[in-house]
PyMOL Python script that loads the backbone (N, CA, C, O; Angstrom):
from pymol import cmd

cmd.read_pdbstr("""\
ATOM      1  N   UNK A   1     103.005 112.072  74.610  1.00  0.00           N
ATOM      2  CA  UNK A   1     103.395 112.614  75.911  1.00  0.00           C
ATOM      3  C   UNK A   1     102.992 114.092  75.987  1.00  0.00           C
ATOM      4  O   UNK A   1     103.189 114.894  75.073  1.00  0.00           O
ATOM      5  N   UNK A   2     102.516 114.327  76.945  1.00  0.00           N
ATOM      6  CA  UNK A   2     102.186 116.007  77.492  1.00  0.00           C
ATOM      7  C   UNK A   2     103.107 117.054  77.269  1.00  0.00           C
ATOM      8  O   UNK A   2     103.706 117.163  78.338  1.00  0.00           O
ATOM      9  N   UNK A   3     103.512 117.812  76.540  1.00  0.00           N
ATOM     10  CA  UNK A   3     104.456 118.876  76.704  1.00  0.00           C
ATOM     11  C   UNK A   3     104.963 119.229  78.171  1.00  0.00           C
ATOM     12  O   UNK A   3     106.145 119.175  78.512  1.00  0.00           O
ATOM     13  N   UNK A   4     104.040 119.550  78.882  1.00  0.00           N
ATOM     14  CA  UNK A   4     104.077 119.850  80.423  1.00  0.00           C
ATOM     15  C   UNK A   4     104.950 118.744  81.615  1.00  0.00           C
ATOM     16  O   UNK A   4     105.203 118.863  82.814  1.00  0.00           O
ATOM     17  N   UNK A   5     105.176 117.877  80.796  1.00  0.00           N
ATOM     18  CA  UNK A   5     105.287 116.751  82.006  1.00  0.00           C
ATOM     19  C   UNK A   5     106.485 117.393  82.062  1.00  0.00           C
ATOM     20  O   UNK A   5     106.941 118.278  81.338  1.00  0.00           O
ATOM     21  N   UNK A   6     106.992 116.774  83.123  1.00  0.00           N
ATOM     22  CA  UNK A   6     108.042 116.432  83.436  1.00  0.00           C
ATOM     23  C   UNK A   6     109.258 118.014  83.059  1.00  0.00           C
ATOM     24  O   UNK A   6     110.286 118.116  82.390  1.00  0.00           O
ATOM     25  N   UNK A   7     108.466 118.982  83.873  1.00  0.00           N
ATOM     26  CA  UNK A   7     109.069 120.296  83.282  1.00  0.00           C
ATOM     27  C   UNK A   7     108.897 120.765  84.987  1.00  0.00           C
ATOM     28  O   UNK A   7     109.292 121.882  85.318  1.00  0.00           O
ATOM     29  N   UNK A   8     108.407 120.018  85.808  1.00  0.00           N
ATOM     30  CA  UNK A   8     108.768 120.434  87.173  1.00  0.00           C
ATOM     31  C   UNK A   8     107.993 121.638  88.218  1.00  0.00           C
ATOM     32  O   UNK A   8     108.205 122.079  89.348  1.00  0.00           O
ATOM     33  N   UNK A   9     106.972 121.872  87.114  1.00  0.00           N
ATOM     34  CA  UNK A   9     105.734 122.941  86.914  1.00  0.00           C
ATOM     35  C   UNK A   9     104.677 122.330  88.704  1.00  0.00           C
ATOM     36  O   UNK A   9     104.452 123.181  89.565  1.00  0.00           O
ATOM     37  N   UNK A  10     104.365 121.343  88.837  1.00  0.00           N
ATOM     38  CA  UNK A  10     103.705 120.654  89.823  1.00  0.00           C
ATOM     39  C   UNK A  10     105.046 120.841  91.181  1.00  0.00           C
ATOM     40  O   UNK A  10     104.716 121.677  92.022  1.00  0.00           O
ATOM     41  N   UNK A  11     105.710 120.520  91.304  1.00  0.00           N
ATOM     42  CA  UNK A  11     106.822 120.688  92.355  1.00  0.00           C
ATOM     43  C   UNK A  11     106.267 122.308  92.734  1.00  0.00           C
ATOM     44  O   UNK A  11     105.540 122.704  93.645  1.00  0.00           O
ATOM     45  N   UNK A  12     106.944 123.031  91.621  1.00  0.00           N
ATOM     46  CA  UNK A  12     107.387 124.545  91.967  1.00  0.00           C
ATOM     47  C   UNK A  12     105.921 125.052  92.780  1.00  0.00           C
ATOM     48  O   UNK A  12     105.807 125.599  93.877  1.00  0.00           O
ATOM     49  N   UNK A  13     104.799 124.614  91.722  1.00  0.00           N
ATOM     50  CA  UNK A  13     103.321 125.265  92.370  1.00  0.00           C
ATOM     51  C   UNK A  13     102.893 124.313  93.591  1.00  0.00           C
ATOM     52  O   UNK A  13     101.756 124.599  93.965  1.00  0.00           O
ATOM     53  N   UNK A  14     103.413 123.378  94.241  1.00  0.00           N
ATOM     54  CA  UNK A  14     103.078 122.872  95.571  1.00  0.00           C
ATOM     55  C   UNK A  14     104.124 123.474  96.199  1.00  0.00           C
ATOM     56  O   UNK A  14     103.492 123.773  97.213  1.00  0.00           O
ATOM     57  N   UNK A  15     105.531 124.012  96.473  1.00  0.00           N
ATOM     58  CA  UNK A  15     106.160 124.735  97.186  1.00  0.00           C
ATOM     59  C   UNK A  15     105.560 125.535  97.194  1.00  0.00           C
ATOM     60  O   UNK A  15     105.445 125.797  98.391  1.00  0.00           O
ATOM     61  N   UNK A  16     104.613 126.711  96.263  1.00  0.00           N
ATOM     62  CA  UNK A  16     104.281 128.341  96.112  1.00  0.00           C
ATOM     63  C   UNK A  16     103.235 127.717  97.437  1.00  0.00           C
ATOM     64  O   UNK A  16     103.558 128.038  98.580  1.00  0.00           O
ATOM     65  N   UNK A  17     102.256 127.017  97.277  1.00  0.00           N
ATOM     66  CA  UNK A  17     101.234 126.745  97.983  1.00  0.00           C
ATOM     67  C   UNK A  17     101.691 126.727  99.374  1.00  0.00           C
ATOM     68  O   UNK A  17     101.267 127.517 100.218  1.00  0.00           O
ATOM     69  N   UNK A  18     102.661 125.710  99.630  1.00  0.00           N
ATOM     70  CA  UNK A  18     102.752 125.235 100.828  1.00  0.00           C
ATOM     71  C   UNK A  18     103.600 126.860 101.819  1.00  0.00           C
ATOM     72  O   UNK A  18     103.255 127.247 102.936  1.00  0.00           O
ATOM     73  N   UNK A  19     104.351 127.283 101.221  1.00  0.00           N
ATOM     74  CA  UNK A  19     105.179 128.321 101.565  1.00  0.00           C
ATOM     75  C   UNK A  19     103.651 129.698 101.870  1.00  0.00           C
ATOM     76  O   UNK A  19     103.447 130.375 102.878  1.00  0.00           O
ATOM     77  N   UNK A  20     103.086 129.670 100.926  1.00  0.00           N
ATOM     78  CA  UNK A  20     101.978 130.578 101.172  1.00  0.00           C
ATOM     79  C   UNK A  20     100.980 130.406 102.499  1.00  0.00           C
ATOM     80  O   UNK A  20     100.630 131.230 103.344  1.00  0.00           O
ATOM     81  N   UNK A  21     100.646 128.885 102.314  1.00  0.00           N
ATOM     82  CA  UNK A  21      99.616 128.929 103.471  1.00  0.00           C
ATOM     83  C   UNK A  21     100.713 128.546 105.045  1.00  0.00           C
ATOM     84  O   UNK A  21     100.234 128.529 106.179  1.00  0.00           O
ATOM     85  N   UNK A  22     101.965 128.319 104.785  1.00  0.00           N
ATOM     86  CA  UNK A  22     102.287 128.315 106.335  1.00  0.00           C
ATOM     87  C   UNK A  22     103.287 129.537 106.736  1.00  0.00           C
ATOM     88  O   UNK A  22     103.453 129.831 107.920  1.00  0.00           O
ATOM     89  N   UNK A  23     103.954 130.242 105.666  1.00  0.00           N
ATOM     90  CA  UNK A  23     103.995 131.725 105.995  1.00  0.00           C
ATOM     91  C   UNK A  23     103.163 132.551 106.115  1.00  0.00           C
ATOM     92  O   UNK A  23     102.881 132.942 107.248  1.00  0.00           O
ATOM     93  N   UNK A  24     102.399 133.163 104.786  1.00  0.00           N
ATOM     94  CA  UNK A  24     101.312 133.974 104.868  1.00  0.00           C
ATOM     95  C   UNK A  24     100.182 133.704 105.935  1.00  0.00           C
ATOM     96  O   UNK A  24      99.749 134.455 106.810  1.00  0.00           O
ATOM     97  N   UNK A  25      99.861 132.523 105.637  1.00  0.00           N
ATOM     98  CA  UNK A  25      97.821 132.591 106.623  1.00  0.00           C
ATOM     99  C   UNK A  25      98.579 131.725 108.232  1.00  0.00           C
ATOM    100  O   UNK A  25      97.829 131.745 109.208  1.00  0.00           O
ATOM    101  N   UNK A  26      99.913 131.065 108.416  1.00  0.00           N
ATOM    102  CA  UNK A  26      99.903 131.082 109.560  1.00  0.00           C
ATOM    103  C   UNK A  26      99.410 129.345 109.609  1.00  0.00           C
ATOM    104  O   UNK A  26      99.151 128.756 110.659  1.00  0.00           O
ATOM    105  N   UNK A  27      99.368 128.861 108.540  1.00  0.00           N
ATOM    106  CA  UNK A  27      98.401 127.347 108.889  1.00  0.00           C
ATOM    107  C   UNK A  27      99.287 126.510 110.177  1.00  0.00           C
ATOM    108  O   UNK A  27     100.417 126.740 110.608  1.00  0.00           O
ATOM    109  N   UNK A  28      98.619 125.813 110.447  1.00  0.00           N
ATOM    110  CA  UNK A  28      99.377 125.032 111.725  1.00  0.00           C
ATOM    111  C   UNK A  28      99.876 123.473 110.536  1.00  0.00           C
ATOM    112  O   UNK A  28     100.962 122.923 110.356  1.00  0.00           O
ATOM    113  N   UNK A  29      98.744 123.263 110.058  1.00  0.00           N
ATOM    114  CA  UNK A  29      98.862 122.038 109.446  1.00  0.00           C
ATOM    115  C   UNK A  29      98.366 121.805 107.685  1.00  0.00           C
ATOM    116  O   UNK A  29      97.321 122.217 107.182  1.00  0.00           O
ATOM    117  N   UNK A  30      99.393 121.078 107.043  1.00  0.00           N
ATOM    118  CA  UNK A  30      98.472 121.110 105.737  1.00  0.00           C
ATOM    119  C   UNK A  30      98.306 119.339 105.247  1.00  0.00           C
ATOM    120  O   UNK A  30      99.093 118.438 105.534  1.00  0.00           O
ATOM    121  N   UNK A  31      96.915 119.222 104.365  1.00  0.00           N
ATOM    122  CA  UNK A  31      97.497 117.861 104.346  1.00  0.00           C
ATOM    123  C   UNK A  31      96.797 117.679 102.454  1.00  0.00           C
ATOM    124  O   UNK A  31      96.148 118.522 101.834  1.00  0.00           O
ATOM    125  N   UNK A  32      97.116 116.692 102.116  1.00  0.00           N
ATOM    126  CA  UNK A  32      97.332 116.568 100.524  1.00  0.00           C
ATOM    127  C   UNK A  32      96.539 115.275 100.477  1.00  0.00           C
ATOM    128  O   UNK A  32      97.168 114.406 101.081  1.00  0.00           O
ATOM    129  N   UNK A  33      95.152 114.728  99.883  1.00  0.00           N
ATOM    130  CA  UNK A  33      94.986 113.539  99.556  1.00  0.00           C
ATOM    131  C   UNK A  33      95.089 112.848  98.088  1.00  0.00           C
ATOM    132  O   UNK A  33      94.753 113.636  97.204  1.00  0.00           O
ATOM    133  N   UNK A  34      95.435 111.691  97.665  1.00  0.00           N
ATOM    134  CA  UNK A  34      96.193 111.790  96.707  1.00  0.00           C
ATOM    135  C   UNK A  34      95.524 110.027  96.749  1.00  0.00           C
ATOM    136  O   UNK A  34      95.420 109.373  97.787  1.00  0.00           O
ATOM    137  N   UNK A  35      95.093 109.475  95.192  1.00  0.00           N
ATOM    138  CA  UNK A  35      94.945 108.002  95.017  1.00  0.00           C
ATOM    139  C   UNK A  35      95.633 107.152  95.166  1.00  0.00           C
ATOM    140  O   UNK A  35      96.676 107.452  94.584  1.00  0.00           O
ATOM    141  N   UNK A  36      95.711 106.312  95.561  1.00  0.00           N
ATOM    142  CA  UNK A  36      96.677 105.348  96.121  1.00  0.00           C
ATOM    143  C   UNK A  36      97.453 104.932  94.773  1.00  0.00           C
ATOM    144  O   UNK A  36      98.659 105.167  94.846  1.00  0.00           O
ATOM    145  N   UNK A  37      97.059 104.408  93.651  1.00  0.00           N
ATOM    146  CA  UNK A  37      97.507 103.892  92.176  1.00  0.00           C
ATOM    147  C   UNK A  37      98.231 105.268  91.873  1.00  0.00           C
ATOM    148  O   UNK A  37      99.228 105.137  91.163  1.00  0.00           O
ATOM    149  N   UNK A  38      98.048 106.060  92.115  1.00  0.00           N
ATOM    150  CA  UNK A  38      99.025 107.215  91.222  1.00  0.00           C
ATOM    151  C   UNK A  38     100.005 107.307  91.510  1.00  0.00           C
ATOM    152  O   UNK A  38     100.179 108.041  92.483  1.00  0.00           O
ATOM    153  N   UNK A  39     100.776 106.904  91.125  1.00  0.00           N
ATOM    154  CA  UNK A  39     102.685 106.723  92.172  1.00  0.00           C
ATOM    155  C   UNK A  39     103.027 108.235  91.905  1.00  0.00           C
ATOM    156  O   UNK A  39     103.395 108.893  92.878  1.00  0.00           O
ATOM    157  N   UNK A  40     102.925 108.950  90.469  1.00  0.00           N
ATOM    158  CA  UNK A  40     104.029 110.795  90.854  1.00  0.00           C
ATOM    159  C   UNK A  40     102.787 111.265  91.535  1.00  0.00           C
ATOM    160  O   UNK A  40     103.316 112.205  92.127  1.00  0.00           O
ATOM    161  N   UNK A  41     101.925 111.305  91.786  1.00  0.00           N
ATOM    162  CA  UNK A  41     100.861 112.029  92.661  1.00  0.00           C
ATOM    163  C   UNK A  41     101.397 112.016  94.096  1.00  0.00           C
ATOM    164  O   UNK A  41     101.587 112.945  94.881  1.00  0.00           O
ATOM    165  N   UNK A  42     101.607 110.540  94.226  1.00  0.00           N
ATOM    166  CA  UNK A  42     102.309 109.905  95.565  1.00  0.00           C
ATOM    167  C   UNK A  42     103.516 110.696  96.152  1.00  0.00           C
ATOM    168  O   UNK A  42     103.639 111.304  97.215  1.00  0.00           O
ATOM    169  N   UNK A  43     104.347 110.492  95.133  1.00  0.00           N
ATOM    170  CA  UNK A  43     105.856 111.118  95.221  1.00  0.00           C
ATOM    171  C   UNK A  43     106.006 111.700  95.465  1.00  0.00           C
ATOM    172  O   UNK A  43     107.067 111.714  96.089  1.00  0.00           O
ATOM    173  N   UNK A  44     105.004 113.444  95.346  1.00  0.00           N
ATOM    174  CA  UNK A  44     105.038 114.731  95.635  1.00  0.00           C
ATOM    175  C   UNK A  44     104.891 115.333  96.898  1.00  0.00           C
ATOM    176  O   UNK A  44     105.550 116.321  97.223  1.00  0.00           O
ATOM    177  N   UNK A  45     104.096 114.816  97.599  1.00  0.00           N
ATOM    178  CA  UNK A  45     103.390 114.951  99.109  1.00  0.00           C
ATOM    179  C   UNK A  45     104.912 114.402  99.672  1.00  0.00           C
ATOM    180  O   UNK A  45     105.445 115.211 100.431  1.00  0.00           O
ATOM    181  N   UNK A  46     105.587 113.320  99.451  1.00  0.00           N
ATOM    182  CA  UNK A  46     106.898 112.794 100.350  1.00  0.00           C
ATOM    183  C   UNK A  46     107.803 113.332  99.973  1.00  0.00           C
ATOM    184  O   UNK A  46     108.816 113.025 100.602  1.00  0.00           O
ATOM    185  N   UNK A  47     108.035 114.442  98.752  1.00  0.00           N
ATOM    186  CA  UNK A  47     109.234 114.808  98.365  1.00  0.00           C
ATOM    187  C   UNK A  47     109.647 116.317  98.710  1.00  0.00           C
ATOM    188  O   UNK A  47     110.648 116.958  98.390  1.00  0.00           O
ATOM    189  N   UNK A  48     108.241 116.747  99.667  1.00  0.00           N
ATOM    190  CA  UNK A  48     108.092 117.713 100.487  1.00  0.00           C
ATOM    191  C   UNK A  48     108.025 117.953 101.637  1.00  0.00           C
ATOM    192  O   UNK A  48     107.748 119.003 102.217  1.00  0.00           O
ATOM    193  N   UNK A  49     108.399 116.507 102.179  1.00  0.00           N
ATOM    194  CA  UNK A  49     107.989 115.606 104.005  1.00  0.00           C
ATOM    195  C   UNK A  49     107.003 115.890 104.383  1.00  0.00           C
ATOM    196  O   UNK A  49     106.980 116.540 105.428  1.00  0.00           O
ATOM    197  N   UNK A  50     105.915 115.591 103.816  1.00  0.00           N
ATOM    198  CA  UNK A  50     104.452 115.410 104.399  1.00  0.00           C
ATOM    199  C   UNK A  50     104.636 113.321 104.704  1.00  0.00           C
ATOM    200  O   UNK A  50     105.218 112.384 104.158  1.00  0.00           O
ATOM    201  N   UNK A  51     104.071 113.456 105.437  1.00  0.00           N
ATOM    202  CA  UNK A  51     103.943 111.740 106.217  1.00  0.00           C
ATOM    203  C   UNK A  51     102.719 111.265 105.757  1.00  0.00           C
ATOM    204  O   UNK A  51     101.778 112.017 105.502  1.00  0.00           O
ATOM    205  N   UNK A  52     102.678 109.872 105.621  1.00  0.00           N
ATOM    206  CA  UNK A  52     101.621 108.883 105.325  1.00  0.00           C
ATOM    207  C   UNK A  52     101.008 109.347 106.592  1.00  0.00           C
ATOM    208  O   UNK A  52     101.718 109.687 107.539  1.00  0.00           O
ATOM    209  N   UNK A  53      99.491 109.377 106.650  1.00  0.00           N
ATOM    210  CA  UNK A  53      98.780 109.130 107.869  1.00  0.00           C
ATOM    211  C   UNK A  53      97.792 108.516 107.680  1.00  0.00           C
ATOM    212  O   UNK A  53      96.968 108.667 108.581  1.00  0.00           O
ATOM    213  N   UNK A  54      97.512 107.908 106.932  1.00  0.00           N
ATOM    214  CA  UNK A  54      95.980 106.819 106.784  1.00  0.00           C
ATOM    215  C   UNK A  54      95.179 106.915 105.258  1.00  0.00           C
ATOM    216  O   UNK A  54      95.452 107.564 104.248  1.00  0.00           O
ATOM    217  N   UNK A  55      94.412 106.258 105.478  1.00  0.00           N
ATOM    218  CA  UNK A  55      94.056 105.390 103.825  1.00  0.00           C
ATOM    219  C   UNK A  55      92.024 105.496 104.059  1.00  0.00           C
ATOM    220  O   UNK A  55      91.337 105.007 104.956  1.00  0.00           O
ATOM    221  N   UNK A  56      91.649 106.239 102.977  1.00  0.00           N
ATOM    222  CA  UNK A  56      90.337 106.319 103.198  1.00  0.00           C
ATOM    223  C   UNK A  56      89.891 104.957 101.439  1.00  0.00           C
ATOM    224  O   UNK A  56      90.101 105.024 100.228  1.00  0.00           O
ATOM    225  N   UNK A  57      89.261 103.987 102.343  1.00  0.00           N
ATOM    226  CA  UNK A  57      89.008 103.573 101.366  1.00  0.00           C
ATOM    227  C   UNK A  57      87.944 103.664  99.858  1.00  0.00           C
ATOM    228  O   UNK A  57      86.895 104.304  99.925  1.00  0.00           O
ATOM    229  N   UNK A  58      88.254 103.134  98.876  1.00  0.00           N
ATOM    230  CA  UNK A  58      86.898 103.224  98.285  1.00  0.00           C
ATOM    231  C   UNK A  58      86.515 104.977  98.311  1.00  0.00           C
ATOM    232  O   UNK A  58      85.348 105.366  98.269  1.00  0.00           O
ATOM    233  N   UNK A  59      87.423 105.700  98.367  1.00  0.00           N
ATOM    234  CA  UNK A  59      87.191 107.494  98.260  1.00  0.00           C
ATOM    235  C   UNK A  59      86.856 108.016  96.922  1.00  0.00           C
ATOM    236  O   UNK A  59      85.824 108.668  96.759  1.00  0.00           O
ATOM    237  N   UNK A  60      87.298 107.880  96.397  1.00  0.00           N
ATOM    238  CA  UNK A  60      87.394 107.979  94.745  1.00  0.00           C
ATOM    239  C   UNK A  60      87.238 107.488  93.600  1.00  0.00           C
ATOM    240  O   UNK A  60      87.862 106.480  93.270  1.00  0.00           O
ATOM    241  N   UNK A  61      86.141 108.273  92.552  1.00  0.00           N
ATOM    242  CA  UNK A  61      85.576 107.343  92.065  1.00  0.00           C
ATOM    243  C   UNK A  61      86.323 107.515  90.762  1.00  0.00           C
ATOM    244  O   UNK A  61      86.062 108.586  90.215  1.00  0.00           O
ATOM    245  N   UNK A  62      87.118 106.804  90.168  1.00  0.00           N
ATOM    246  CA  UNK A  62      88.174 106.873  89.413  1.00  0.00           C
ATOM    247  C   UNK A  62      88.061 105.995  87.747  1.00  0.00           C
ATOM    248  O   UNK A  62      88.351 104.801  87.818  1.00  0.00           O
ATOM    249  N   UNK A  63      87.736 106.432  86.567  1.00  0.00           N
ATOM    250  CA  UNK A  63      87.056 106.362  85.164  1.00  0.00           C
ATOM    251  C   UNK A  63      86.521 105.173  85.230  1.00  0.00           C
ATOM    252  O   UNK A  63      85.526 105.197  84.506  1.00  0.00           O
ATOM    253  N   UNK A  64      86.719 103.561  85.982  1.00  0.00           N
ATOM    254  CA  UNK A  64      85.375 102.941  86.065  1.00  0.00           C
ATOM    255  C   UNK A  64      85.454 102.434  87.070  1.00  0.00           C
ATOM    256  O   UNK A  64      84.537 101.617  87.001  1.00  0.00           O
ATOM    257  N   UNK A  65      86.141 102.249  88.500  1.00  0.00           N
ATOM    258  CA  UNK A  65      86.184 101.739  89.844  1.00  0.00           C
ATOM    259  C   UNK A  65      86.653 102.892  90.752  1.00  0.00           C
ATOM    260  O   UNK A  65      87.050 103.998  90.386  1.00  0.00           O
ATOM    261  N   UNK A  66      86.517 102.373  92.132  1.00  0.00           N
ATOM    262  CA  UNK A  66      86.828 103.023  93.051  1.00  0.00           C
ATOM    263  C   UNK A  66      87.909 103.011  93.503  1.00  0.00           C
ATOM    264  O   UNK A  66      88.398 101.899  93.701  1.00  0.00           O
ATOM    265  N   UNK A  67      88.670 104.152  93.828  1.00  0.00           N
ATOM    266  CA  UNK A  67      89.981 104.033  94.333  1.00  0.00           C
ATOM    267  C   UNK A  67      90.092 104.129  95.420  1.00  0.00           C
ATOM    268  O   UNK A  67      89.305 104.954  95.885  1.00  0.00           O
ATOM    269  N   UNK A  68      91.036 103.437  96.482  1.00  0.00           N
ATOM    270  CA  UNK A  68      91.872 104.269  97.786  1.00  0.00           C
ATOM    271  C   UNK A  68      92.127 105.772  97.707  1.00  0.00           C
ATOM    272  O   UNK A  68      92.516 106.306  96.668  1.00  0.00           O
ATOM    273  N   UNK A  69      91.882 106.468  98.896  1.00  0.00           N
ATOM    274  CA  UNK A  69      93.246 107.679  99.099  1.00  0.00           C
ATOM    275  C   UNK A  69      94.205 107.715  99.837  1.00  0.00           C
ATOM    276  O   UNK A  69      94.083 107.138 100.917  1.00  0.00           O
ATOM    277  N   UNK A  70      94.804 108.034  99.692  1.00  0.00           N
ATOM    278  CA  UNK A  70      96.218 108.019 100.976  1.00  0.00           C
ATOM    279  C   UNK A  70      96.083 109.618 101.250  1.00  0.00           C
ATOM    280  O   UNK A  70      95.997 110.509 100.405  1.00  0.00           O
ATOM    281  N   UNK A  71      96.089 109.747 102.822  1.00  0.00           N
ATOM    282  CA  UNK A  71      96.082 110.870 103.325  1.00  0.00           C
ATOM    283  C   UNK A  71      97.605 111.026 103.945  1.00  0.00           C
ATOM    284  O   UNK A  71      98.111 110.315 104.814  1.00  0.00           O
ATOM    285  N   UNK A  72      98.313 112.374 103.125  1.00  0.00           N
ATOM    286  CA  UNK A  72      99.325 112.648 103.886  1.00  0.00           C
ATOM    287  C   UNK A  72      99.234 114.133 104.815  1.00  0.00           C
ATOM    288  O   UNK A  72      98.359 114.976 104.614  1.00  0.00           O
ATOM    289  N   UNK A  73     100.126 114.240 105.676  1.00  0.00           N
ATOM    290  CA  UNK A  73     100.003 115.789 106.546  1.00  0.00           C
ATOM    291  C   UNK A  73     101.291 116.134 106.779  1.00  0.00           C
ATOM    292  O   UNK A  73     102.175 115.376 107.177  1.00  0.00           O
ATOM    293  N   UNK A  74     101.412 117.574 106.466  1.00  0.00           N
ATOM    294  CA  UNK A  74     102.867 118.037 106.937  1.00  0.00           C
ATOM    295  C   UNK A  74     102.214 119.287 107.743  1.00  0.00           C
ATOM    296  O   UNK A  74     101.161 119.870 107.486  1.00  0.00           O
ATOM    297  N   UNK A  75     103.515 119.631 109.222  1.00  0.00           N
ATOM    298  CA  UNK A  75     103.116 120.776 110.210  1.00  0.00           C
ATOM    299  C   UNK A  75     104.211 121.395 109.719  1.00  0.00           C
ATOM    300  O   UNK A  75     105.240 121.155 109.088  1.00  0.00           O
ATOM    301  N   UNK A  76     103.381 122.640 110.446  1.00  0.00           N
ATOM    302  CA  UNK A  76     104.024 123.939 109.862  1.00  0.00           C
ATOM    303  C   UNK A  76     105.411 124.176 110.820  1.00  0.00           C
ATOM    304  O   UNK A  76     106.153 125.153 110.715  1.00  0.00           O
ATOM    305  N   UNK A  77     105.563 123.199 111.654  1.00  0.00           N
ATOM    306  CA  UNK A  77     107.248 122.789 112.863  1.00  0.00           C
ATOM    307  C   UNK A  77     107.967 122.266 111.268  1.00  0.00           C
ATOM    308  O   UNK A  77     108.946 122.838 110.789  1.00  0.00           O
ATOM    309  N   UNK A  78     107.428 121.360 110.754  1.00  0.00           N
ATOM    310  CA  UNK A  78     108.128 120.648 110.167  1.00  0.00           C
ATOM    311  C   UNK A  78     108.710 121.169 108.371  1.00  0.00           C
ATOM    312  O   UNK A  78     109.583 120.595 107.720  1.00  0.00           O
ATOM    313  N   UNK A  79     107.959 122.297 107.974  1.00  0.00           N
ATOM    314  CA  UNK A  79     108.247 122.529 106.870  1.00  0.00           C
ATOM    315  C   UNK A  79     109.686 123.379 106.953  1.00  0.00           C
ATOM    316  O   UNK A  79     110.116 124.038 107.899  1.00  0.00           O
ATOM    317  N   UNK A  80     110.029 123.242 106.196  1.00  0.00           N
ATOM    318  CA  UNK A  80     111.419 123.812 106.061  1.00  0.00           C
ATOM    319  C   UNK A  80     111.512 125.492 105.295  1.00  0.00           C
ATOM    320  O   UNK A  80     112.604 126.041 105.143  1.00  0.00           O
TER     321      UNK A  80
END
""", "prot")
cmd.dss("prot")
cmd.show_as("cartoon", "prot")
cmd.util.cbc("prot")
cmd.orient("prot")
């Protein structure tokens, strides 16, 4: 197992991000694409209320097939 996992390091640096680009630069909208098979990849984008908005297939070319992406988007109304 990774030393790193599960130490909450990915949470904290997608809040720094998200807080940066819709305080600082003003963004209207941000959005996160993420492989469909990766469930904590998944988890992160919804555990910040960004919304499912659509599925690019076949996006990613992932160690020997192609993966889905799931496109999520959160507005800058909606971040907290």
């Amino acid at each position: 197992m990774n030393p790193f996992n599960e130490k909450g390091i990915m949470s904290r640096a997608f809040k720094e991000i998200l807080d940066y680009g819709f305080k600082n630069l003003e963004l209207n909208r941000m959005e996160a694409y993420v492989a469909d098979g990766n469930l904590k990849s998944k988890a992160l984008p919804k555990r910040f209320g960004f919304l499912e908005e659509g599925k690019i297939r076949q996006a990613e070319w992932l160690y020997d097939h192609y993966e889905d992406e799931i496109i999520y988007g959160l507005l800058a109304k909606d971040w907290k």
